[in-house]
N, C-alpha and C positions, 0 to 999 in steps of 0.2 A: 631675598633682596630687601636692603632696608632703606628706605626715601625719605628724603629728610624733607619734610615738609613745605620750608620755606626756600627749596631749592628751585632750580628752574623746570626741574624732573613735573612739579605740582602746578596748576593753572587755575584761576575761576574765572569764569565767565557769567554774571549772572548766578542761576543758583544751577551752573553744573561745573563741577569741579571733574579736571582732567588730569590722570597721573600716566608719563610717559618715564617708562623706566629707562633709567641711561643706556641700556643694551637691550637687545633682540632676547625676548622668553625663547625657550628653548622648544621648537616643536615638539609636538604628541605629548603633552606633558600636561600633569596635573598641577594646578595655581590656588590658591587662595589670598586671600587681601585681608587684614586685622587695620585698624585704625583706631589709635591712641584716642581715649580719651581727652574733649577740649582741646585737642589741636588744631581742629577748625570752627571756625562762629559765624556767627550771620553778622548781619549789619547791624543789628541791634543790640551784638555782643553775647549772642547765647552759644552756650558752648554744644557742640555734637556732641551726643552720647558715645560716641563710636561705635565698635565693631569688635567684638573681642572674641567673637564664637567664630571659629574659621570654618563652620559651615554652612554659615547664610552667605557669604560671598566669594563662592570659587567656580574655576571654569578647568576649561581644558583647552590649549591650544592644536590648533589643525596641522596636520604634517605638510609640511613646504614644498618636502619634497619624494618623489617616485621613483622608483627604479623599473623602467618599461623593458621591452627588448622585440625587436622587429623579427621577419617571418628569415632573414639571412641568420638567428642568434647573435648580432647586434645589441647591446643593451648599450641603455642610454638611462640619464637621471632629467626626469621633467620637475620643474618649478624652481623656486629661488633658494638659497641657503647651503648650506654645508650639511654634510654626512658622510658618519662611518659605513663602511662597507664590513657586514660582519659574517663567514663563512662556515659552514656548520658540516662537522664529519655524520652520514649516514648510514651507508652501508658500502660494501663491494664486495668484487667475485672476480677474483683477477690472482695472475699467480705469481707474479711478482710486484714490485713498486711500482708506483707512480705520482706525480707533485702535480697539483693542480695550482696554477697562479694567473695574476691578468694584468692587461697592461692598457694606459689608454693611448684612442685617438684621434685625430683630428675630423674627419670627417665618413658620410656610411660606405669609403669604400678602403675605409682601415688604413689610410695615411698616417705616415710618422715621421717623425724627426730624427734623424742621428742623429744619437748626441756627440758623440765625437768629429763627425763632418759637417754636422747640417744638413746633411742631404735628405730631400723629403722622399719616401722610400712608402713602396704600398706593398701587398702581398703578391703580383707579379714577381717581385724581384729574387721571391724564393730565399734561397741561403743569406743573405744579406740583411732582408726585411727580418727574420727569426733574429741574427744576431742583435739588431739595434732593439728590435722590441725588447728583448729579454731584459737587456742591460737598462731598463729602462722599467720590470717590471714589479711584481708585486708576491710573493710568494706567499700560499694561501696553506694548502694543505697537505699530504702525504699518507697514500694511502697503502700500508705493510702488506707483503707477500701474505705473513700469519703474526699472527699478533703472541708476545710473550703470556705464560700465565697471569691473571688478575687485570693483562691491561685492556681497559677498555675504548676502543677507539673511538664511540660515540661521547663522550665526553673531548674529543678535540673540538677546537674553533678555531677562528683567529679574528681576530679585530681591526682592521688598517682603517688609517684616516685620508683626509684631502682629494674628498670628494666635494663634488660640487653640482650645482644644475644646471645643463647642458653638456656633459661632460659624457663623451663615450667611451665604453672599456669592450674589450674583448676578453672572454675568458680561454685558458690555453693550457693542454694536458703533456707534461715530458712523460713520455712509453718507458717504463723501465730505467727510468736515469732520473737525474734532479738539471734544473736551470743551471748550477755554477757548474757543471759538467758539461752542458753545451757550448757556456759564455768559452769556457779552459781550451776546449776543442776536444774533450777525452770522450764525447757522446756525440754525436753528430746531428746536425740541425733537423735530417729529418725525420725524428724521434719525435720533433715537438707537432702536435696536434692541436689546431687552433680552432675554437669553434665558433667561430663565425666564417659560412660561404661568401661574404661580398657578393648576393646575386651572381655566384660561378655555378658551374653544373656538378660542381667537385660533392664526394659524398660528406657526409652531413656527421659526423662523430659523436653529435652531442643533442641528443634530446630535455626540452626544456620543460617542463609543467608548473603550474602559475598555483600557486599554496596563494592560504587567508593570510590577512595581515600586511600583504607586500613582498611575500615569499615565494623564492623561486628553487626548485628542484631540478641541480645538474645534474643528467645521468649521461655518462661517457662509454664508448666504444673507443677500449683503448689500442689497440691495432690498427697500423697505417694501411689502409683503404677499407678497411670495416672490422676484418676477422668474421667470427661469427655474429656482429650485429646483435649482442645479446644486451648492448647499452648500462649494462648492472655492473661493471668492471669498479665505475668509483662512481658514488651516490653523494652528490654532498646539496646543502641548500645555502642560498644566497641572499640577504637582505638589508637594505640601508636600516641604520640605529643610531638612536640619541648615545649609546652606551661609550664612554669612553674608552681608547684603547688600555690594555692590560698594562700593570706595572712593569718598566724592563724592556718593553715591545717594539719602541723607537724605532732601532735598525734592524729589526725582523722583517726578513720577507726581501730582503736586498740580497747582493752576492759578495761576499756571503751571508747568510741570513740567521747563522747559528751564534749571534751575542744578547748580551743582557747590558741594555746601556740604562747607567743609575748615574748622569752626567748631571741630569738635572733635580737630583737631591744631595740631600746635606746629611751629617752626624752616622748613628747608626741604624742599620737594616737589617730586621729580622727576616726569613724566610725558611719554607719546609723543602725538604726533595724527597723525591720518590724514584728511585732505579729501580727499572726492572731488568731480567738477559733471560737471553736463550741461544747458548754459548758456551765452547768449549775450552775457549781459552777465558783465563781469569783475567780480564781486563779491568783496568781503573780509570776511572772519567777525573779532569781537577780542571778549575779554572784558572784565570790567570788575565791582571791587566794590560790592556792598550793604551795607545793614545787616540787612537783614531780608529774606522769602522775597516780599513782598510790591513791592519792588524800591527801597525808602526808601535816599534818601541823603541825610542830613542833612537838613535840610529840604524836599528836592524828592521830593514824590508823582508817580509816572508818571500817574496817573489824575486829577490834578488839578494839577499844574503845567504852565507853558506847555511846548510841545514843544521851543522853543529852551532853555532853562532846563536842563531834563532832559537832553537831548543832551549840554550844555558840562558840566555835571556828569559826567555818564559819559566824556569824554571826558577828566576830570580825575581820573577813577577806572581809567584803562584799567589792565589788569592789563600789567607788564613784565618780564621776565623777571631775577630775581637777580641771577645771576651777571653777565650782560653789559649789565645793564637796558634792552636794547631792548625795544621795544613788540613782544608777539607775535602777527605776522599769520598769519593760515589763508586760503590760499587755493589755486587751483590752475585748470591752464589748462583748456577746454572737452576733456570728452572723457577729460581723466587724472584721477593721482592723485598726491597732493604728502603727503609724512612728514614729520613732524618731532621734533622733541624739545626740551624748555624745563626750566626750575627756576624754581616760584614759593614767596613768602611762604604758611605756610599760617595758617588763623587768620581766614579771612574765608568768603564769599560771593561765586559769581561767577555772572556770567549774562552771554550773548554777545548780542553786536549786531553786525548785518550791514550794510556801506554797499554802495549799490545801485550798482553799475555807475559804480565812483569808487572814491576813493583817501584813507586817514586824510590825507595828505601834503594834498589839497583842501579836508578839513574844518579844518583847522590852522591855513592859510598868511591871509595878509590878503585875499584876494580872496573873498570871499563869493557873486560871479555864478557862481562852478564848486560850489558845495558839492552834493554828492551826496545823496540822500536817503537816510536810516538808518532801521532798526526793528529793533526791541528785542523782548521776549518780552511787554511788556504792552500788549497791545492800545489803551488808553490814549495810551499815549507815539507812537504810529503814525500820520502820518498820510492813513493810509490806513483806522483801523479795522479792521485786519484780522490773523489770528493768520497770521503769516509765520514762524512756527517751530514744529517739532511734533519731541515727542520718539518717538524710534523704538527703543530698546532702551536698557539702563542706560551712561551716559554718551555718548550716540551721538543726535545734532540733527539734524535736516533742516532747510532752508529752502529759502523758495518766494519768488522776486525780484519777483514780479505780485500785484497785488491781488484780489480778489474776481471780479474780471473774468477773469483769469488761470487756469491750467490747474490750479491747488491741488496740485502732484505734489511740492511739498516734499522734489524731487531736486537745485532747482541749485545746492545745495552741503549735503554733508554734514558734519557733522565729528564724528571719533569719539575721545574721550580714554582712553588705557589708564594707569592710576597702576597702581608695582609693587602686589603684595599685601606687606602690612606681618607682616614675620617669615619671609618666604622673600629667597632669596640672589636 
């Protein structure tokens, strides 16, 4: 931060000079202060030596704010300011999926808002209260039946913003399914597992333990009314952070939560992927622009346009790479792991669609008796009805190549996008 001296940011009083920087320093954060030589004088006109070593005047500011949580699994943030909510993959022992996400509310006995009626709705209400919270929530992480060769699932996270102090949240596990599967109606609400009791008698799903630093350790029992109570099904840890969210991450963790929004940059964007499968059909992952988070293009709704329609759209939207403008495919063989790297336009919306054990080159060509089948992140546009995409950490997809019928382990193909951080080399 740079303060211009003779602004109103600087004050004297006598012989104590006061600088008030035009915004709030950032909690838990390390400060130092340099001062230009002869910028300020005394009355007699002598100029200050300044300050040029920035290790004789630096501090640290004190963190604002806390993330508590009461003896119901209640968590709440105490003090003043903003904070990310950042979610950390640990371990599990579970034998199929599960999405852990959370949502907030009004007060400690889990009030909420419709958002489509207004209606204030608490956990009594059962199937109704799941609906409004969901649509309303936060999609944190996902945790694989069995994980592909090389990948490692402790390197998942996720980053969400707009938090604040006084703010309570509930955290909330889907058994075997994802959130847009419930919001669709293809999963049934009572698959979702919320771990806060509200002071009920009801059993307890989620054991909490209180980590150094402000960190907290989810460990869930993911079967409705216990299972075996072995709590290690999905491990993950929870803590407020200065760290900003990931590039791309915007409308992560919404329904659907599998896009990359670059709305709020400009020019070109480099970035790497990483696919990995474990899978027998040869599938290919491609992205492709929207207008909106909802998956609108130009006139074609995934929820209400024909599925052919939709497709040739997105298929006129594939994302291609700049420089060389080939179409960027992701994919890789049963078993590995395939890298790569591209430069796209930034400035838009992107969301990935998967062809099923087939080839862009079959959707393309004139022969329409080979076209492969495609799904897309809105359940809608699929036809199969089914959420065949689930996000597993910030910028990082799973897909599952089988319908409902199918094994849901939204392993056989992952794809994970790293953009540089913008202001480092």
């Amino acid at each position: 931060i740079e303060i211009d001296v003779t602004s109103d940011a600087v004050t004297i009083d006598g012989n104590t000079v006061t600088i008030n920087p035009p915004a709030d320093l950032e909690s838990f954060t390390d400060y130092n202060v340099t001062i230009a030589s002869g910028v300020i004088q005394d009355l007699s006109g002598n100029a200050f030596a300044g300050i040029s070593n920035p290790t004789i005047w630096n501090f640290t500011t004190e963190k604002t704010t806390e993330l508590q949580v009461n003896d119901d699994g209640l968590f709440s943030i105490s003090g003043s300011g903003t904070a990310n909510l950042k979610a950390q993959f640990v371990s599990k022992d579970a034998t199929f999926t599960n999405e852990v996400g959370v949502f907030a509310v009004n007060d400690d006995q889990g009030t909420i808002v419709d958002p489509d009626t207004n209606e204030s709705l608490t956990p009594d209400d059962g199937d109704a209260y799941i609906q409004a919270a969901l649509k309303q929530s936060q999609i944190l992480l996902s945790s694989l039946s069995s994980n592909p060769n090389d990948f490692d699932p402790t390197e998942l996270s996720r980053t969400v913003e707009g938090f604040s102090g006084g703010d309570r949240m509930v955290f909330y596990l889907v058994s075997d399914s994802t959130t847009d599967a419930v919001l669709n109606g293809e999963t049934s609400a009572e698959q979702v597992i919320l771990g806060a009791t509200f002071d009920s008698d009801a059993f307890e799903p989620l054991r909490i333990t209180s980590e150094s630093n402000g960190k907290f350790n989810l460990s869930w029992e993911d079967q409705v009314g216990g299972g075996d109570e072995s709590f290690d099904d999905v491990v993950l840890s929870v803590q407020l952070t200065d760290e900003p969210i990931a590039r791309g991450t915007q409308l992560q963790g919404g329904s659907p939560g599998e896009l990359i929004d670059l709305t709020g940059e400009s020019g070109l964007v480099d970035f790497n992927y990483t696919v990995h499968r474990e899978a027998v059909c040869n599938n290919e992952v491609y992205f492709y622009e929207i207008d909106n988070a909802d998956g609108l293009m130009g006139s074609f709704d995934p929820n209400s346009a024909s599925q052919a329609d939709y497709l040739q759209a997105a298929l006129d939207n594939v994302v291609r790479d700049a420089i060389t403008g080939e179409v960027i495919k992701m994919t890789a063989d049963d078993g590995a792991t395939q890298t790569g790297s591209a430069t796209i336009e930034a400035g838009s919306i992107l969301a990935p669609m998967m062809i099923l054990n087939g080839t862009l080159d079959q959707l393309t060509d004139a022969d329409t008796s080979n076209d492969p089948e495609v799904y897309f992140p809105y359940m809608g546009a699929n036809s199969t009805g089914f959420d065949h995409m689930n996000l597993l950490g910030d910028n990082t997809f799973g897909f599952v190549d089988m319908g409902s019928n199918g094994d849901k382990d939204y392993n056989d193909l992952i794809v994970k996008i790293d953009f540089p951080t913008i202001g480092l080399a």
